[in-house]
N, C-alpha and C positions, 0 to 999 in steps of 0.2 A: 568403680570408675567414676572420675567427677564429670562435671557437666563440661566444663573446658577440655577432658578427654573428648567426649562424645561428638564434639561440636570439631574436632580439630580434622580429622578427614575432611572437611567439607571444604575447607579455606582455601590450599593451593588450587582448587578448582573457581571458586566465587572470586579472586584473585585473577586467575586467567581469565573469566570472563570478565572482569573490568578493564583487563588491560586492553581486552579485544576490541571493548567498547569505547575506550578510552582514543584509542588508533582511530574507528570508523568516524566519532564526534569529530579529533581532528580532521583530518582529512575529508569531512565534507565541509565544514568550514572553509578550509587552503581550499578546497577545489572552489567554493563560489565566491573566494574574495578574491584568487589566483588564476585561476583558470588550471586543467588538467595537467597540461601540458608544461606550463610554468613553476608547477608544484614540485617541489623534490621529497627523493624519501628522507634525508637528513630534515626539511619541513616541519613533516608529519610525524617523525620521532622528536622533535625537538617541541612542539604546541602540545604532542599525545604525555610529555615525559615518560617515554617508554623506551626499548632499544633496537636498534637495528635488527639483533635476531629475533625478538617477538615479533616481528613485521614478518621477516621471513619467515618465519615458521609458521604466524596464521595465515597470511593472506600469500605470500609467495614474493607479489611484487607490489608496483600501485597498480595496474591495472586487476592485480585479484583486491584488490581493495576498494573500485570500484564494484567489481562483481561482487564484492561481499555487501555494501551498499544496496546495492540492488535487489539482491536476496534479500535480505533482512525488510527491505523496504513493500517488499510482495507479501511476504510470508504475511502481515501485517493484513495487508488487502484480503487473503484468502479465509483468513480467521473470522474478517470482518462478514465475510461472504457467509462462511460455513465450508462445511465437509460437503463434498458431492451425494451421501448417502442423509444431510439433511434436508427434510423435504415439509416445510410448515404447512398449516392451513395458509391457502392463498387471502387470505378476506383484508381489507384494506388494511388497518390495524398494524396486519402482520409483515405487510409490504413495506409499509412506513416504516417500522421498528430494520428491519435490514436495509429498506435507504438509510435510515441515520446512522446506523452504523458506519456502513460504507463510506458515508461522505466523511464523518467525521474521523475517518482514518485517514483517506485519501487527503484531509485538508491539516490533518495534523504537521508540525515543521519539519519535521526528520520527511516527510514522504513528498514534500513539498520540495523540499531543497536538494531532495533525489531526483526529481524528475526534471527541473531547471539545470543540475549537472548533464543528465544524457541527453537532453534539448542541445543546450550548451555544444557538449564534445560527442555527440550521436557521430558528424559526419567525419570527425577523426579516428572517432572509435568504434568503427561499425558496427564492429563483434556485440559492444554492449548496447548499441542500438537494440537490433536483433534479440540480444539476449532480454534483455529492460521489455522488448514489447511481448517473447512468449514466454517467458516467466510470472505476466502480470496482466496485461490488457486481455490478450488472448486464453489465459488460462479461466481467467475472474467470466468475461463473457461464455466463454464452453461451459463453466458450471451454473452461471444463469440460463442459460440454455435447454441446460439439463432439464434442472427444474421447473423450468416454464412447461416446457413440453410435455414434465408429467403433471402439469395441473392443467394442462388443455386438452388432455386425454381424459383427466377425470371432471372435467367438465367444471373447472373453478376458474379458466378465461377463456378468451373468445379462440377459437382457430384460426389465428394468423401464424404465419411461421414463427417459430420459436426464436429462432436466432435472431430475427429482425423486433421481438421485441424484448429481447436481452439487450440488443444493441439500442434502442427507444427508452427503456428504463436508464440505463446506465446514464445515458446523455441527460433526461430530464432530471435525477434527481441533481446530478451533478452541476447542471445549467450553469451558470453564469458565476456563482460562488464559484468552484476552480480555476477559472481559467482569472476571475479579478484576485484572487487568493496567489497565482504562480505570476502573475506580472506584478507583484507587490502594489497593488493597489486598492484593497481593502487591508484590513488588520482581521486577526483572524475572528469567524464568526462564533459567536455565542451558541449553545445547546439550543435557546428557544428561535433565534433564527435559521439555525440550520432544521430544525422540526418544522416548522412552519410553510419554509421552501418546499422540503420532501413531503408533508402530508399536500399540499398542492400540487406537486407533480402527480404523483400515484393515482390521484381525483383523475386527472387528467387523464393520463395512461390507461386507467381501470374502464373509463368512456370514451376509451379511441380503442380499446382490444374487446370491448365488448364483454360487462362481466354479468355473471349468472348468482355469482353470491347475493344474499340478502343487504 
């Protein structure tokens, strides 16, 4: 069997997923230069060069094309997070290394220009309102949550309630980079300013939750 044998099951598949990908780039594009509403599927097959039935057959309509946006755009976030069954040493270090992940996922363009679409068309399109916050806000905090609680059980931060400092983490490292990152008003930040931002925050956090590590 030659090596272009071996390689050739794999295409029609790497193939669909381009084209799938090829649909969601357009279409978030049309969505932030068009608005939702104003978008058609002939658009989004005409920017994707793809065809009306690859539209329907992956995503169904535009609003699963939306949904599939959003998905993809979480998934992303939860990776950054981790699995609910990983559970590091709390010690600063270690806190840092998962803000920067997080931020730098949350501020990457795709999750960026995700989040200005359901800002955007939230109050037209409720469903994905809804959908966008427990697919992502809600999921991402319950598993910092998680976590917290078992490192304040094994006595690696202070005994405040867990979810209030899931919710305390998340805002600090995220501070003020998101929110000037999603009104286009910075350009996007560097590896060493977004490190610099988050070992700052954590300082902080670790001397407002009261930490016992060394």
């Amino acid at each position: 069997m030659s090596d272009d044998d071996k390689v050739a099951p794999c295409r029609p598949q790497a193939r669909g997923l381009a084209r799938r990908q090829a649909m969601l780039d357009a279409a978030t594009e049309l969505f932030l230069e068009k608005g939702f509403e104003r978008t058609s599927l002939s658009d989004i097959v005409d920017r994707s060069k793809g065809s009306r039935s690859t539209l329907y057959e992956q995503f169904g309509n535009k609003e699963g094309l939306l949904r599939a946006m959003v998905e993809d755009a979480c998934s992303r976030l939860w990776q950054a997070i981790g699995s609910p069954a990983d559970t590091p040493s709390f010690t600063e270090d270690a806190l840092v290394e998962l803000g920067v992940r997080f931020v730098q996922t949350a501020l990457a363009p795709n999750a960026v220009a995700v989040y200005r679409i359901v800002v955007a068309e939230g109050h037209r399109v409720p469903d994905i309102a809804e959908f966008f916050f427990d697919s992502g806000p809600r999921i991402i905090q319950q598993r910092l949550t998680n976590r917290f609680r078992t490192a304040s059980e094994a006595g690696e931060l202070g005994r405040d309630a867990p979810e209030v400092m899931a919710q305390v983490f998340l805002g600090a490292v995220l501070g003020d980079l998101y929110v000037r990152q999603t009104l286009g008003l910075a350009p996007c930040c560097g590896a060493a300013q977004i490190e610099a931002h988050v070992r700052a925050a954590v300082r902080i956090f670790l001397d407002g939750v009261g930490r016992s590590m060394a």
